[in-house]
N, C-alpha and C positions, 0 to 999 in steps of 0.2 A: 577531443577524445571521442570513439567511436564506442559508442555506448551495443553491448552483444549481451545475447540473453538467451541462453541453456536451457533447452528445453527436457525435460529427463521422463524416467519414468520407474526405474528402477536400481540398483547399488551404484550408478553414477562413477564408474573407476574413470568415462571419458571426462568427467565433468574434474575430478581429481587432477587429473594430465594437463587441463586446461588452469586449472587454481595454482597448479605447480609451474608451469610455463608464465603464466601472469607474476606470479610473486619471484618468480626468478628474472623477471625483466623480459621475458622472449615475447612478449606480447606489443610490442610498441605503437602507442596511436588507440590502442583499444583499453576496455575493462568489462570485466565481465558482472552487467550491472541490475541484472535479472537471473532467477532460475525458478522456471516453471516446469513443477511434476503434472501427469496426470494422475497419482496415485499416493494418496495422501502419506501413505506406509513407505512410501519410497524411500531408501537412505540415502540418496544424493541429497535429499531435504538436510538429512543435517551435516552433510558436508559442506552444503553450501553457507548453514548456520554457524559454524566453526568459520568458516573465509570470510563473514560478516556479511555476506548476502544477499539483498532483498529474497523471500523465497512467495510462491503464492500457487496454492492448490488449485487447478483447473481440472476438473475430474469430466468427463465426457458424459456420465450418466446423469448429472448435472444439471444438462439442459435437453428440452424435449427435442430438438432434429439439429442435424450437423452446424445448418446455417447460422443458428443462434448460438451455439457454440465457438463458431468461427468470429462470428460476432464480437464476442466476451473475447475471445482469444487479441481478435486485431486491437482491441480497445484497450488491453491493457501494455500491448505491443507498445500503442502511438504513446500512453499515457509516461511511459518509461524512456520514450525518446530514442527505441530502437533503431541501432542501421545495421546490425547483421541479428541473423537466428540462427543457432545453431542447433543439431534435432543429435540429441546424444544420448540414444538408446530411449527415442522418446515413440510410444508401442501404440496411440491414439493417432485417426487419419488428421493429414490436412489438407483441406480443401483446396480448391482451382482458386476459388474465391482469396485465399490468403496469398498464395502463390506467385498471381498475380498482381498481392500489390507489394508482395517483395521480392519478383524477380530477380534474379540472380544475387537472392541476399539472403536468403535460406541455405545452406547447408550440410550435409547428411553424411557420415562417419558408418560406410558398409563393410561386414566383415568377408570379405572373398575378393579376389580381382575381378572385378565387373569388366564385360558382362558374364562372366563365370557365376556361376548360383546366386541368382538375383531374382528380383520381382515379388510377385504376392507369391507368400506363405515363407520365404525367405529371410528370417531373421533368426537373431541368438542361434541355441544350440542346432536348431536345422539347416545353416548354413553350413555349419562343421561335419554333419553327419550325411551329406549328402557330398560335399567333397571327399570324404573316406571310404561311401560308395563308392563314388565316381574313381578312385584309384588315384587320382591328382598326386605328382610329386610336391608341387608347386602352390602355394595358394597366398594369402594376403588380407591386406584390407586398401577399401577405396573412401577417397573422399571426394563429393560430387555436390554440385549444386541442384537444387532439389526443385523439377518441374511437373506437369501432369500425367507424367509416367512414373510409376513406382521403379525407382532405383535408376530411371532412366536420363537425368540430368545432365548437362557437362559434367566430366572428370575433371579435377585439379589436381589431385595427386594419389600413385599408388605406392604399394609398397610389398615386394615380397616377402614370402615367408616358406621355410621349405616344412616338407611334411615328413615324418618320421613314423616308420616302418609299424612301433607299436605305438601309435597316435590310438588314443580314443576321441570322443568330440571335446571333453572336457580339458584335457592336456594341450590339444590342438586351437581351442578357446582361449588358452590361457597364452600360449604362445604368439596368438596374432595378434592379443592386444597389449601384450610386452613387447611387445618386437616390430610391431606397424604401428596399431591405432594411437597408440600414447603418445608417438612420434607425428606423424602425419595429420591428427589433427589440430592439435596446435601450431605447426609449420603453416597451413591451409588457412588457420585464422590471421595469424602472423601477417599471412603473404596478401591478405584482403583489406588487414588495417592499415596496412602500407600502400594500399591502390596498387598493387603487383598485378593484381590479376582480372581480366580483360576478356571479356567472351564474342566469337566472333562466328557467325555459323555453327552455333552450338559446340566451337570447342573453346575450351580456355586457354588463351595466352597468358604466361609468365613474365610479366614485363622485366626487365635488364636480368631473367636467365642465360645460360651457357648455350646453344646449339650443339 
């Protein structure tokens, strides 16, 4: 059993989707056997305390520079017997340092079809209000494996979502993550505890998908 661990930071409705997908069996091979806030106030905390758990505060202002941070982070990673990470609206950097010693076993749940509004300053409600800008019919969430580029990872899976004429950012918020995120990252974790997925030149194979 492949032991994954939820990294959060705030109301946790991706960490929700994944507790709902596990307890409903969609998860096979895996469990979700850590959830790390960086923000002690976080209610994914007691979401997670409600699913039985383990939860453990790692606040970033914590420690005096990234590295010892990173530190404290891979340590409790190794201590819990991690093989995947999942980063679910989790708003603290992670270093090259971590990165690298879990290539392609980090994963990141972005709200827009990458590479559509991505990168630094790109998260939560400003991803939504810059596609409403931008006029977009179209938009989404991506799920990608997470490397030393902000949002820039292999993709594993997207998911569209259309956009509706009186969208605000909040409506349009709410829709992408009823309608993609809930969906696609659970599928994504699914398809990794099952060894489905396979990275080759930086994109991701689906092993025995459809062509």
């Amino acid at each position: 059993m492949l032991n994954i661990a939820v990294l959060v930071s705030g109301g946790g409705t991706n960490l929700q989707a994944l507790i709902n997908a596990q307890n409903a069996g969609q998860i096979p091979g895996g469990k979700i056997a850590l959830v790390v806030s960086s923000n002690p106030k976080a209610y994914a905390l007691e979401r997670a305390r409600k699913a039985g758990i383990p939860c453990r505060v790692l606040p970033r202002c914590s420690f005096p520079s990234q590295r010892e941070y990173d530190g404290a982070l891979l340590d409790l990673l190794g201590q819990n017997h991690i093989g995947l990470v999942v980063l679910a609206g989790f708003m603290t950097i992670i270093s090259a340092d971590v990165v690298s010693q879990y290539r392609n076993r980090i994963m990141n749940i972005h709200p827009s079809l990458i590479p559509s509004f991505c990168g630094e300053g790109c998260y939560g409600l400003h991803v939504h209000e810059k596609a409403l800008k931008r006029g977009v019919k179209i938009t989404g969430a991506t799920v990608h494996f997470v490397n030393e580029i902000c949002d820039g990872g292999p993709i594993i899976l997207q998911k569209a979502v259309k956009v509706l004429p009186d969208d605000t950012p909040q409506t349009l918020q709410k829709r992408v993550m009823e309608q993609a995120e809930w969906e696609i990252l659970p599928e994504a974790v699914a398809l990794f505890c099952s060894g489905r997925l396979q990275v080759e030149n930086e994109r991701v194979i689906i092993k025995g998908a459809q062509s």
